[in-house]
C-alpha positions as CSV (number, residue, x, y, z in Angstrom):
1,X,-6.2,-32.7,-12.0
2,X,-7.7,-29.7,-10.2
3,X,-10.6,-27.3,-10.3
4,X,-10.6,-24.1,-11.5
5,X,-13.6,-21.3,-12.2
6,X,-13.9,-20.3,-15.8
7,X,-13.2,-16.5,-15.8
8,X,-16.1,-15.9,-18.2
9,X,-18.8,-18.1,-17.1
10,X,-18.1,-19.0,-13.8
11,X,-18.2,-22.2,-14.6
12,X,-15.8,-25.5,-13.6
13,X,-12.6,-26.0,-15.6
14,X,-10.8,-29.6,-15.2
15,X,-7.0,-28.8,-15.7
16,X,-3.8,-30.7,-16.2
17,X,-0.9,-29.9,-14.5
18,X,1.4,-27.4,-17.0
19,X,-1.5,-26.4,-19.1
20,X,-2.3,-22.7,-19.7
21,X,-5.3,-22.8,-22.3
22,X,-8.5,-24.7,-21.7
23,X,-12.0,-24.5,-22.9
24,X,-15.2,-24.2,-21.3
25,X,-18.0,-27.1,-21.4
26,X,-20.7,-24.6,-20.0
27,X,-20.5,-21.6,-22.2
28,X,-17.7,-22.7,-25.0
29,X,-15.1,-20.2,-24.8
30,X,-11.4,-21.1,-24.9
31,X,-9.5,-19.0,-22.7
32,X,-6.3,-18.8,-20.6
33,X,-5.6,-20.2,-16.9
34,X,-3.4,-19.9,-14.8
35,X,-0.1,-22.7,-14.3
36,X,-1.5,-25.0,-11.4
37,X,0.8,-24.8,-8.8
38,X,-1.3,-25.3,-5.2
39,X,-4.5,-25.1,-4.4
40,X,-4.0,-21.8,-2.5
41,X,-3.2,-19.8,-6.1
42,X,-6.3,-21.1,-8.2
43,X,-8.6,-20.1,-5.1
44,X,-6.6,-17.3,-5.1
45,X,-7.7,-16.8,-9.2
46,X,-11.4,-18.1,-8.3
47,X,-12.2,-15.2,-5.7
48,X,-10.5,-12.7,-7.9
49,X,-12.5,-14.2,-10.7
50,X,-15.7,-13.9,-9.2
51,X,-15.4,-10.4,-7.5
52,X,-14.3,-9.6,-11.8
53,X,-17.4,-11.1,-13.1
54,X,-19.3,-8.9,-10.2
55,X,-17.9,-6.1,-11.4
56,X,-16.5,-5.3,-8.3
57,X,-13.0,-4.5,-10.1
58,X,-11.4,-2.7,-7.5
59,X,-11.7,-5.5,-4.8
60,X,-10.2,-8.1,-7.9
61,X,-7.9,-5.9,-8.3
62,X,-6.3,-5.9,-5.2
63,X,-6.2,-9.8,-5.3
64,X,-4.9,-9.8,-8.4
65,X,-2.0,-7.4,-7.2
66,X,-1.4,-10.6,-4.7
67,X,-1.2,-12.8,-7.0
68,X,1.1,-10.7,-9.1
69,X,3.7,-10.5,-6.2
70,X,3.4,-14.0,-5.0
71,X,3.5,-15.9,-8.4
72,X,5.1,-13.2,-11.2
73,X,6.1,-15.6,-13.7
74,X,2.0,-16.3,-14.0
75,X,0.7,-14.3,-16.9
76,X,-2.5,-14.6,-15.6
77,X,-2.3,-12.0,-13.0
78,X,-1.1,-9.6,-15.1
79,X,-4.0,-10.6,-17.7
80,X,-6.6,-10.0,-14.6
81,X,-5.2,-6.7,-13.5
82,X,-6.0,-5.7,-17.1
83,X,-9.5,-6.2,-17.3
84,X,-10.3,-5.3,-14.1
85,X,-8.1,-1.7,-15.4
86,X,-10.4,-1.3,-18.1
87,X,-13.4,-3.1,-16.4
88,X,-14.1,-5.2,-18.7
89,X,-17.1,-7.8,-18.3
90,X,-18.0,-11.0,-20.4
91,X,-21.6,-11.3,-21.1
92,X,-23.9,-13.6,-23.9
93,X,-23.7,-12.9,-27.9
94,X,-27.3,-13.8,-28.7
95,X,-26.6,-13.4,-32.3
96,X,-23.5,-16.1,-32.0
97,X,-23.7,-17.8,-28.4
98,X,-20.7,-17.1,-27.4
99,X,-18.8,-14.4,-24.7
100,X,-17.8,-11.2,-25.8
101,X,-16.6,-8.6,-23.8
102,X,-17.9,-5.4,-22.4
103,X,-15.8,-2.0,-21.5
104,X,-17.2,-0.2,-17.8
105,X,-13.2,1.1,-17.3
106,X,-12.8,3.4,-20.8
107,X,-9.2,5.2,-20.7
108,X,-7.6,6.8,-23.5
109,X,-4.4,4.4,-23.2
110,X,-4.8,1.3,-25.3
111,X,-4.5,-1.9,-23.5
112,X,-2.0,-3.0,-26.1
113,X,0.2,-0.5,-24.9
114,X,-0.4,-1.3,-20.5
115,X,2.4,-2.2,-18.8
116,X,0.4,-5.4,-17.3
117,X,-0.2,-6.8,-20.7
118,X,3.4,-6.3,-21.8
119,X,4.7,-8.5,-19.3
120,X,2.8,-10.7,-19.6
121,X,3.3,-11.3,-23.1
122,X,6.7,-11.7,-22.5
123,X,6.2,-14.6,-20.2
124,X,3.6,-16.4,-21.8
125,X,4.0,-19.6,-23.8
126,X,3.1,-19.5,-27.3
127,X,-0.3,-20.8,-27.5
128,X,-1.6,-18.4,-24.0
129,X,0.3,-15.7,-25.6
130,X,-1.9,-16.0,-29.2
131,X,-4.9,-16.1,-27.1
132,X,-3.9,-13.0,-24.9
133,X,-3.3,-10.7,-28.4
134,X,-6.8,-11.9,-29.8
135,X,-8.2,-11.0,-26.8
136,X,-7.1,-8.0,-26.6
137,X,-7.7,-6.9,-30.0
138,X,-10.7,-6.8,-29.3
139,X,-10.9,-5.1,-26.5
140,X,-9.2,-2.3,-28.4
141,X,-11.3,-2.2,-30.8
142,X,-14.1,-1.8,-28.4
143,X,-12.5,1.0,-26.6
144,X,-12.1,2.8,-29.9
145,X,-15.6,2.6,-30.8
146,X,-16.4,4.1,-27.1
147,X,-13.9,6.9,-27.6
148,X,-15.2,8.0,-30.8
149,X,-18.6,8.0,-29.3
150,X,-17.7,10.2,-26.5
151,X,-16.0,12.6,-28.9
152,X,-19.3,13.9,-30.1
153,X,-21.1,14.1,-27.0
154,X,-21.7,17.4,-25.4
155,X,-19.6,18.2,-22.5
156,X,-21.0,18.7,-18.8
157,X,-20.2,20.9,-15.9
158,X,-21.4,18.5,-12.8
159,X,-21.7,14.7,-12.8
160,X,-24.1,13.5,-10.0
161,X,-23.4,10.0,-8.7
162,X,-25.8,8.0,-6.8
163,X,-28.1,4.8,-6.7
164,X,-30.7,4.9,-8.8
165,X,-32.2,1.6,-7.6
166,X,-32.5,-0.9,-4.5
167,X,-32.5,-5.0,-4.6
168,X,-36.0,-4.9,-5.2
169,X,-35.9,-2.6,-8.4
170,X,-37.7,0.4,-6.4
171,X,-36.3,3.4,-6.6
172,X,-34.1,4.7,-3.6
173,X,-34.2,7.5,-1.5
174,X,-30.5,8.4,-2.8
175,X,-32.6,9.5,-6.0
176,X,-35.1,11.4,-4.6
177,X,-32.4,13.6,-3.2
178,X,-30.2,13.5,-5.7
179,X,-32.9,15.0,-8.3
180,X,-33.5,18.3,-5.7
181,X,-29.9,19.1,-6.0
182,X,-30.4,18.4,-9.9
183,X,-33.2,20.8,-10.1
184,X,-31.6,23.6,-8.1
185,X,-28.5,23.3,-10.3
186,X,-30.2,22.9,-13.5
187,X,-32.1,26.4,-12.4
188,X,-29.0,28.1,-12.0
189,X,-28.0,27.1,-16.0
190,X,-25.6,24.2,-15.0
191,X,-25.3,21.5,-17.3
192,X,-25.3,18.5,-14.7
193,X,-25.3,14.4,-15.6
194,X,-28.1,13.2,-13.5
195,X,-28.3,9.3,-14.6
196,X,-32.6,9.0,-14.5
197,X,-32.9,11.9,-17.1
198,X,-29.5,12.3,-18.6
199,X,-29.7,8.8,-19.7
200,X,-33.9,8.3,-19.8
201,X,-33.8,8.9,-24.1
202,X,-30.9,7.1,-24.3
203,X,-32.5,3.3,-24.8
204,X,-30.6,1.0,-27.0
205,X,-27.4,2.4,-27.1
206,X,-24.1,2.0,-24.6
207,X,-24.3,3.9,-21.9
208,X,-20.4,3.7,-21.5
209,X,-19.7,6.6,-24.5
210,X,-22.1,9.1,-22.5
211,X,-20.7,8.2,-18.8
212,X,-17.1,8.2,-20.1
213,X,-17.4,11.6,-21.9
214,X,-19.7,13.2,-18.8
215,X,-16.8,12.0,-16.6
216,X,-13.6,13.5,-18.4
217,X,-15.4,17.1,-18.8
218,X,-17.1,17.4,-15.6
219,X,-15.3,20.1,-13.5
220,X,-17.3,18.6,-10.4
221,X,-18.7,15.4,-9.4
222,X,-21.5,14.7,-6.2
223,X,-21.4,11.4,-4.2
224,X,-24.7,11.0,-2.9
225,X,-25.6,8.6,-0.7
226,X,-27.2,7.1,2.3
227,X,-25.5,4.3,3.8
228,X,-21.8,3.0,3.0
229,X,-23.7,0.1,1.3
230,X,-24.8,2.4,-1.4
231,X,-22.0,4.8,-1.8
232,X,-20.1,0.9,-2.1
233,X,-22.2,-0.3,-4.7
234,X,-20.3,-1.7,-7.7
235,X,-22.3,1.2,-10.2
236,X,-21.7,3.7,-7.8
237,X,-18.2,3.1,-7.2
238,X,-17.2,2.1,-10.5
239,X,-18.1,6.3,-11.4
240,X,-16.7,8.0,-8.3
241,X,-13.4,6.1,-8.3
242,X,-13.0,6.7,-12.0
243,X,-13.1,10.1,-11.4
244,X,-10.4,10.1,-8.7
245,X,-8.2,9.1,-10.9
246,X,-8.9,11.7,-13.3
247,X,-8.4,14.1,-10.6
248,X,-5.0,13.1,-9.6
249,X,-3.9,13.6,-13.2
250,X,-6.2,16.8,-13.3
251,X,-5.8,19.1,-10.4
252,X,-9.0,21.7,-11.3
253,X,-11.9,18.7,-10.8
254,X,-13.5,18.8,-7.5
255,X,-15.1,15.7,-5.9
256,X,-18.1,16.3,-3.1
257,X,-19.2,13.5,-1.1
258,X,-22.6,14.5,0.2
259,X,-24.6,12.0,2.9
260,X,-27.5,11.8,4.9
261,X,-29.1,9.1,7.3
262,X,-25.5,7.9,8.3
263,X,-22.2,9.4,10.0
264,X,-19.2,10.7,8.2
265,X,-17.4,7.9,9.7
266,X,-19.2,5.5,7.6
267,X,-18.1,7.0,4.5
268,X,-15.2,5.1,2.0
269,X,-12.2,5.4,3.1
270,X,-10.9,6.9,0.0
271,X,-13.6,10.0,1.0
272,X,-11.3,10.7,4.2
273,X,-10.0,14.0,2.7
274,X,-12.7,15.2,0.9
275,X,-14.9,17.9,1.9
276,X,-17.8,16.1,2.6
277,X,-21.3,17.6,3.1
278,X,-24.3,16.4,6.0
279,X,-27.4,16.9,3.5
280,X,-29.7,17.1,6.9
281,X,-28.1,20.0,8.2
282,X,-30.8,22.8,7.4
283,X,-29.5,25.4,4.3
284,X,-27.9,22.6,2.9
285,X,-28.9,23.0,-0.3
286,X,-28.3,26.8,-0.5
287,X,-24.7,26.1,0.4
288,X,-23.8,23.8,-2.0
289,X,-25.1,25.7,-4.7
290,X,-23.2,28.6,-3.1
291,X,-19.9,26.1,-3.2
292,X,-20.4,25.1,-6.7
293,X,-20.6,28.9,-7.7
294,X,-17.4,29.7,-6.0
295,X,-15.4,26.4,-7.9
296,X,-17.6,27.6,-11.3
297,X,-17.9,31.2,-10.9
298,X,-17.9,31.9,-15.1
299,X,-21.0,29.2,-15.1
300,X,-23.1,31.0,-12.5
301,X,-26.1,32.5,-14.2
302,X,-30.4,32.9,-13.4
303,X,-32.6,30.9,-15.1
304,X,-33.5,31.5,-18.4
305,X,-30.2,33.4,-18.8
306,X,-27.4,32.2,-21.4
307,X,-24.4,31.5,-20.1
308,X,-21.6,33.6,-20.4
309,X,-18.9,30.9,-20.7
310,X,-20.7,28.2,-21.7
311,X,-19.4,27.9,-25.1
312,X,-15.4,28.9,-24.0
313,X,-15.3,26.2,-21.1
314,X,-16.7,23.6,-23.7
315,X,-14.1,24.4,-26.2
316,X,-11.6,24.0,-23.6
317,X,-13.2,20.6,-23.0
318,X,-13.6,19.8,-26.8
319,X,-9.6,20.8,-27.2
320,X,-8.3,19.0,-24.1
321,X,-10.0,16.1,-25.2
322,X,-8.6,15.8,-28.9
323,X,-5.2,16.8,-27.4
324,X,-5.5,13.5,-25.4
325,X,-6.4,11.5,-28.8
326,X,-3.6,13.6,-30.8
327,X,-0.7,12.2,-28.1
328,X,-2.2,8.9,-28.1
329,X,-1.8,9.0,-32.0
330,X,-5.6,8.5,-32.4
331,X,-5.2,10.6,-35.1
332,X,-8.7,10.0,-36.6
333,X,-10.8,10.7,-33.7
334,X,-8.4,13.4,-33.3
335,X,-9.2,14.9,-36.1
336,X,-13.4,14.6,-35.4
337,X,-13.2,16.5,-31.9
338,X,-11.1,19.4,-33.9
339,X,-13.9,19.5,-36.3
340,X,-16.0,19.9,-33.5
341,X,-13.8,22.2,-31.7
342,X,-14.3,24.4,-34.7
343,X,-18.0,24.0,-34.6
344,X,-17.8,26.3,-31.5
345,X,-15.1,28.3,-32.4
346,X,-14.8,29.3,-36.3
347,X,-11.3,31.6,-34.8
348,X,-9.9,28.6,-33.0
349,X,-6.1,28.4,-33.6
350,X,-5.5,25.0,-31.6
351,X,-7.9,23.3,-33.4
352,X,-6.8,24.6,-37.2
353,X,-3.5,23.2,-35.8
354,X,-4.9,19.9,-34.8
355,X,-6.2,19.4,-37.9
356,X,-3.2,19.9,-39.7
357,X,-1.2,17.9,-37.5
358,X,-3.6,14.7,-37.6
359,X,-4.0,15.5,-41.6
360,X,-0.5,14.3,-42.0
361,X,-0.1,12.0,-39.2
362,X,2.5,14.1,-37.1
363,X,2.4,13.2,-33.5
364,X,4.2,14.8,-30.2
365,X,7.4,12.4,-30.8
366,X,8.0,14.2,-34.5
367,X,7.3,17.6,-33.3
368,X,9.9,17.0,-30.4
369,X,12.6,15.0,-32.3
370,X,15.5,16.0,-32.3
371,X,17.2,13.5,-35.1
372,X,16.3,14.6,-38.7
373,X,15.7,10.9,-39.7
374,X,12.1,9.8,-38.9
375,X,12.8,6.7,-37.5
376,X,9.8,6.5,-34.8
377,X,7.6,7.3,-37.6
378,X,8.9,4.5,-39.8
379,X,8.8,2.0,-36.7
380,X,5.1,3.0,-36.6
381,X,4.2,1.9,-39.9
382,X,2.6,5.6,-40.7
383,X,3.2,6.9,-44.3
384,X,5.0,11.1,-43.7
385,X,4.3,12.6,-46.3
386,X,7.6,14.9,-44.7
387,X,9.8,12.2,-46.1
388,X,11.4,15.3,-48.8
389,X,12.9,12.8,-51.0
390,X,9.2,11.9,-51.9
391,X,7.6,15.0,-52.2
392,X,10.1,16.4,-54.0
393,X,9.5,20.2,-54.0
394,X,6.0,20.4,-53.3
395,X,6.1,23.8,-51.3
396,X,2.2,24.5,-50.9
397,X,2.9,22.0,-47.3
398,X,4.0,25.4,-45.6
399,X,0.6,26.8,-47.6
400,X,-1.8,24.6,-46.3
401,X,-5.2,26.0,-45.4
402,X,-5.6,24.8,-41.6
403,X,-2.0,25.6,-41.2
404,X,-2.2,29.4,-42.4
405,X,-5.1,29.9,-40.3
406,X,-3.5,28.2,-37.3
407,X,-1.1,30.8,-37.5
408,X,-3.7,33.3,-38.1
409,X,-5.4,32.9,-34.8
410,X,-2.0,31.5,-32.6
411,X,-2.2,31.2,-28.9
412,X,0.9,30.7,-27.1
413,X,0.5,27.1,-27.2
414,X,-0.1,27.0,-31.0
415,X,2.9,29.1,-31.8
416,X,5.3,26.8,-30.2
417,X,3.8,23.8,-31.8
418,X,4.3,25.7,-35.0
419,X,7.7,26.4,-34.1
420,X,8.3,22.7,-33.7
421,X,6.9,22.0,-36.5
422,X,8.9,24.0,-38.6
423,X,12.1,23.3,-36.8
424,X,11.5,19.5,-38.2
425,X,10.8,20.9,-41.2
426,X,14.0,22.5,-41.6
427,X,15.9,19.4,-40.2
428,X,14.3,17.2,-42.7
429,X,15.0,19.7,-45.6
430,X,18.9,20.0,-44.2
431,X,18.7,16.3,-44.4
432,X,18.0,15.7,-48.0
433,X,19.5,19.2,-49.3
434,X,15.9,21.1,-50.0
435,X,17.1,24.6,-50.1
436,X,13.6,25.9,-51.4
437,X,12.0,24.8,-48.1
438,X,14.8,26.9,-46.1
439,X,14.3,29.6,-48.4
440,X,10.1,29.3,-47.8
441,X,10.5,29.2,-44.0
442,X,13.0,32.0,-43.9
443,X,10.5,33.7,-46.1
444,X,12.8,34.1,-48.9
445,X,12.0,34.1,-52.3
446,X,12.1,30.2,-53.9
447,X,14.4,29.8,-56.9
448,X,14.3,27.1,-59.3
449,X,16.3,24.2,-58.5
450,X,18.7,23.9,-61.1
451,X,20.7,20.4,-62.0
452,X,22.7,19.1,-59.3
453,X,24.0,16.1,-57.8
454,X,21.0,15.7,-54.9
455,X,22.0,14.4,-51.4
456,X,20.9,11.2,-50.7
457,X,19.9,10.1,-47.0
458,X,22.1,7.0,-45.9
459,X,20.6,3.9,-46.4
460,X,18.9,3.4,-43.1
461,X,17.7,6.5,-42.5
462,X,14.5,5.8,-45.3
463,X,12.9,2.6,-46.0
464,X,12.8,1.7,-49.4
465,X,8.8,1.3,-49.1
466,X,9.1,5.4,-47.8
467,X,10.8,6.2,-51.0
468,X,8.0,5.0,-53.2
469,X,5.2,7.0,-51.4
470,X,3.2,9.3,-53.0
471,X,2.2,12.7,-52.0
472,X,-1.8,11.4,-52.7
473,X,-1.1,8.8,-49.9
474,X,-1.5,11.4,-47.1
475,X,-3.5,10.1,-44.7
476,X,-6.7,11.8,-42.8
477,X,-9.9,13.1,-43.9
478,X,-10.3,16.4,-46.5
479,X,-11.1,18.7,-43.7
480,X,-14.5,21.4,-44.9
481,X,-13.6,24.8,-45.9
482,X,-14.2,27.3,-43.2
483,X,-14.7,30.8,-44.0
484,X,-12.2,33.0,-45.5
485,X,-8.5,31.7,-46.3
486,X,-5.8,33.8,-44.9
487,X,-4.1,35.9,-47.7
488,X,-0.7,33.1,-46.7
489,X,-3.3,30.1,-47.5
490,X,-3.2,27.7,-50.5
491,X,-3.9,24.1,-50.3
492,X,-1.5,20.9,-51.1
493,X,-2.3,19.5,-55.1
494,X,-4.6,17.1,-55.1
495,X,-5.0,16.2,-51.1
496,X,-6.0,19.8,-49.3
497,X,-8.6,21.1,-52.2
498,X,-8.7,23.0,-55.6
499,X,-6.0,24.6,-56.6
500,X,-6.7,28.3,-57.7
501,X,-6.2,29.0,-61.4
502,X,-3.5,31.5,-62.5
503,X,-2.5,32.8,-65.4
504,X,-0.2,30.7,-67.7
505,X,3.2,33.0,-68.3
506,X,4.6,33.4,-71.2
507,X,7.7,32.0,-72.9
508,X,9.3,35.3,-72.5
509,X,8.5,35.9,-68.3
510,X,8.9,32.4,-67.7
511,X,12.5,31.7,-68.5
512,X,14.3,28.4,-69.5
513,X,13.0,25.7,-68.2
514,X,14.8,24.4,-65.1
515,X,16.3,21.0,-66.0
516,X,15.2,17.9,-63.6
517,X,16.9,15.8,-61.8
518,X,17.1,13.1,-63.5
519,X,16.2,11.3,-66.6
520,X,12.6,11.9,-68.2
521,X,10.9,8.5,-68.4
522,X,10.3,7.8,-72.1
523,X,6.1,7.4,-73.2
524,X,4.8,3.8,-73.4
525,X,4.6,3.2,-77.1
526,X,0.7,1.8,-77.9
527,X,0.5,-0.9,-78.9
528,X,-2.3,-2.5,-82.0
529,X,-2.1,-5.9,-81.3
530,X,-5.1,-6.1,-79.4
531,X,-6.9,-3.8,-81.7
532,X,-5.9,-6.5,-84.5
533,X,-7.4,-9.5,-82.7
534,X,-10.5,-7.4,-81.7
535,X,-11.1,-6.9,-85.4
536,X,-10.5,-10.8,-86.4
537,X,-12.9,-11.5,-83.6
538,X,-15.6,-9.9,-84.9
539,X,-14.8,-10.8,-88.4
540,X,-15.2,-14.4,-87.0
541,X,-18.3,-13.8,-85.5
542,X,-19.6,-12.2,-88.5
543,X,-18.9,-15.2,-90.2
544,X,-20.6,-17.4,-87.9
545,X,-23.5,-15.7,-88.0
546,X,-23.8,-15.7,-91.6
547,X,-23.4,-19.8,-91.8
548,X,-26.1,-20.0,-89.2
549,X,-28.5,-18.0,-91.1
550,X,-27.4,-19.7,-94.5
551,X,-28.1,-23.5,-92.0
552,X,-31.5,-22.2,-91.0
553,X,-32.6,-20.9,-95.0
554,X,-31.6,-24.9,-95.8
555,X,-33.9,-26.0,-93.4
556,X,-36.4,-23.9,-94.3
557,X,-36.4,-25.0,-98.2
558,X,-36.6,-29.2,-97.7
559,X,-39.9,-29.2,-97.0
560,X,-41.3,-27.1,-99.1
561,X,-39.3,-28.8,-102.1
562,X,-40.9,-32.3,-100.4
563,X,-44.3,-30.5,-100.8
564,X,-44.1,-29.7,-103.9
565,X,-42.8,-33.3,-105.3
566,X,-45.8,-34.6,-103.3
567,X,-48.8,-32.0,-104.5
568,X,-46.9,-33.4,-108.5
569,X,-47.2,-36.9,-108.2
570,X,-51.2,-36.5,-106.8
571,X,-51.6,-34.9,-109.8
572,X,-50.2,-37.4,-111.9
573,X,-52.1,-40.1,-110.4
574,X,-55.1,-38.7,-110.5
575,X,-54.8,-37.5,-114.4
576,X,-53.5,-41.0,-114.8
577,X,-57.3,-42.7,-113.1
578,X,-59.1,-40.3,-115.2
């Protein structure tokens, strides 16, 4: 039996040789451990452990890479690499005493889908494996929540990074000079994140949603600090590495470490190749401000003044943002940041696009398929409403409202996801022989269909749950109406808004009536059985009433027969004595 640290609680675990789920006499919570081996792996799992539960991720991290490459059939490792990824912490339910878990690390990938977690699902037993998925449900869900949070946040242009506090709760000198450069900026109309104002209103809600969304639209972040102890601090560090590894997937941010009271030497290592800034050499400030200007120069306005890109570079934010949430098939908070997109923009193509893309549930893997069958889409449990063989000839799809205006107001980008789009379009309608949709994208006039034999997909290529779909079964929210409809718009029957009254032709204009496809379904006959036993019903309770009141007139009469006997034979008796 050997000794190992409950990853939640810190606590001691007793385990038996060979078992992989244990619970916790201290705070309760069954969880997985790792496959005792030697006592050089579960001290290898205890320091990770506790450097996780300090949140000092990084450094966990790198043990847990250790582990990983020195014991891979262990799920464990892989299970610690992913919450130290998405920095996750366990802390106290007061409401239900138990450990749930808490989300420093948001990303936009769901942990379901990490590499880390994958593999380690494959090598788990059955019971650590049930335990792993619960788990990380959860966490998903958590990481939803944040994401739809940060989606309605307003974006910034400068995140400043410091320590706010020391070991003694006082307030550090880091602060003080952090809130200078805040001032100066804020004078010059820059929107900055400066954590002791940004976030003084914000008590009693997560701060994770407003860091993670002042993170991902901040063009420029500033690492202030006074000693490597600060800039080190697990806070502190936690926000400037994040945003390193935004920059290496986005090129255009700009990290600035800035120091005082300590040599460049001391700085992290990871700080080597930035352009770091001595904040006690004199004009300093002036410089910086000057820098900033040159990586903003569109933001750089007087006090008082509005700024003249201000609303464009948040759109850009707004758009790249729900682009992220689009190709992560996020299609609901997708669609929110569109709406939002919109808010800034009324002539904003991408975001008309957006909409009608996460309306229907198309992702990047239909626009860029190149197979007519929707296969992905069926693996992914979504309902298309594209499946033709269910729509039947519903046309007013190539009418739809957020679609005519996308093309209305096209950028480059928006054309050629329009092209896509309607290059699927016209694979699907090849598919199941829909002439009227080639005819409507050629821009053709749209016969009548007229009786004919109609192609049929092979049997694999729709799922017999597809083929029963309804058109009303498209999935998203009923986006707003916003402003005038292009003279191309019209809206999908029943799903994209009312559909505008015409005039009913006549017999004579209208023609013959185009014969369907197949045979009419006969009218269920009505039937007035249960209008018959309705009527003997009440019949019967008619009846039932009338004997209770009949009862009740019987009972009322007996004594008043008995009182009349009686008042007789008084009488008698006494004419009798007289």
């Amino acid at each position: 039996m050997a000794l190992c640290k409950c990853k939640m609680c810190g606590g001691d675990l007793e385990i038996m040789p060979g078992a992989t789920v244990a619970e916790c006499i201290y705070c309760g919570s069954t969880q997985t451990i790792p496959v005792y081996e030697d006592e050089k792996k579960l001290n290898l799992f205890n320091r990770a452990n506790e450097l996780r539960r300090a949140n000092e991720f990084d450094k966990a991290a790198g043990i847990y890479e250790t582990i990983i490459a020195d014991f891979p059939g262990d799920p464990e490792g892989y299970w610690g690499n992913c919450l130290c990824r998405y920095g996750i912490e366990y802390v106290d339910d007061p409401y239900r005493n138990i450990k749930i878990p808490t989300c420093h690390r948001t990303l936009y990938q769901s942990i379901l889908e990490d590499p880390d977690f994958r593999q380690l699902i494959s090598i788990a037993d059955q019971n650590a494996a049930s335990l792993y998925q619960k788990e990380a449900r959860e966490i998903d869900r958590l990481q939803k929540e944040i994401l739809m949070s940060a989606g309605q946040r307003q974006p910034v242009d400068i995140f400043i990074c410091y320590k706010e506090s020391d070991d003694f709760g006082q307030r550090t000198q880091d602060s003080v000079a952090a809130q200078e450069i805040y001032d100066a900026l804020t004078a010059k109309g820059y929107r900055v994140f400066f954590a002791r104002i940004s976030l003084e209103n914000m008590a009693g809600e997560a701060y994770e949603p407003i860091i993670f969304s002042a993170l991902h639209s901040a063009k420029v972040m500033l690492a202030i600090g006074s000693s490597r102890e600060n800039f080190e601090s697990v806070w502190v560090r936690n926000e400037w590495s994040r945003y390193l590894e935004i920059m290496r997937a986005e090129r255009d941010r700009q990290l600035i470490p800035c120091y005082f009271n300590m040599d460049a030497s001391e700085l992290p290592q990871e700080f080597t190749l930035l352009p770091a800034q001595d904040m006690s050499q004199m004009g300093f400030l002036q410089e910086l401000v000057r820098g900033i200007g040159k990586l903003l120069p569109a933001e750089q306005k007087t006090a008082g003044e509005t700024p003249e890109k201000t609303v464009s570079e948040q759109l850009r934010t707004l758009l790249n943002r729900a682009d992220k949430n689009w190709e992560a098939e996020r299609y609901d908070n997708a669609y929110q940041i569109y709406e939002n997109a919109l808010d800034e923009d009324i002539e904003c193509g991408p975001a008309y696009m957006g909409l009608f893309l996460c309306s229907y549930g198309l992702g990047p893997k239909e626009l860029t398929m190149t197979d007519a069958r929707f296969t992905d889409a069926a693996g992914r449990g979504r309902d298309n409403v594209l499946d033709l063989n269910v729509i039947n000839d519903h046309l007013e799809i190539l009418d739809d409202e957020d679609l005519a205006r996308a093309r209305k107001y096209a950028d480059e980008k928006t054309k050629e996801r329009i092209a896509q789009f309607e290059s699927m379009l016209r694979l699907k309608a090849e598919q199941y022989g829909k002439p009227q949709f080639i005819a409507k994208l050629d821009g053709r006039p749209v016969e009548p269909q007229t009786q004919s034999p109609q192609t049929q997909p092979e049997p694999d290529a729709v799922s017999a749950g597809e083929t029963g779909r309804a058109v009303s079964q498209i999935r998203g929210p009923v986006p707003e109406t916003r402003g005038p409809v292009p003279e191309t718009g019209g809206a999908l029957a029943g799903t994209r808004g009312p559909v505008p009254k015409t005039a009913e032709p006549s017999a004579e204009t209208r023609g013959p009536v185009p014969e369907t496809n197949g045979p009419v379904p006969e009218k269920k006959r009505r039937s007035i059985l249960p209008w018959i036993v309705i009527i003997v019903i009440i019949l019967l309770f008619l009846r039932l009433v009338s004997g209770c009141r009949s009862c009740l007139r019987n009972l009322g009469e007996i004594p008043q027969e008995r009182l009349q006997a009686e008042v007789s034979e008084e009488y008698y008796l006494a004419e009798a004595n007289a």
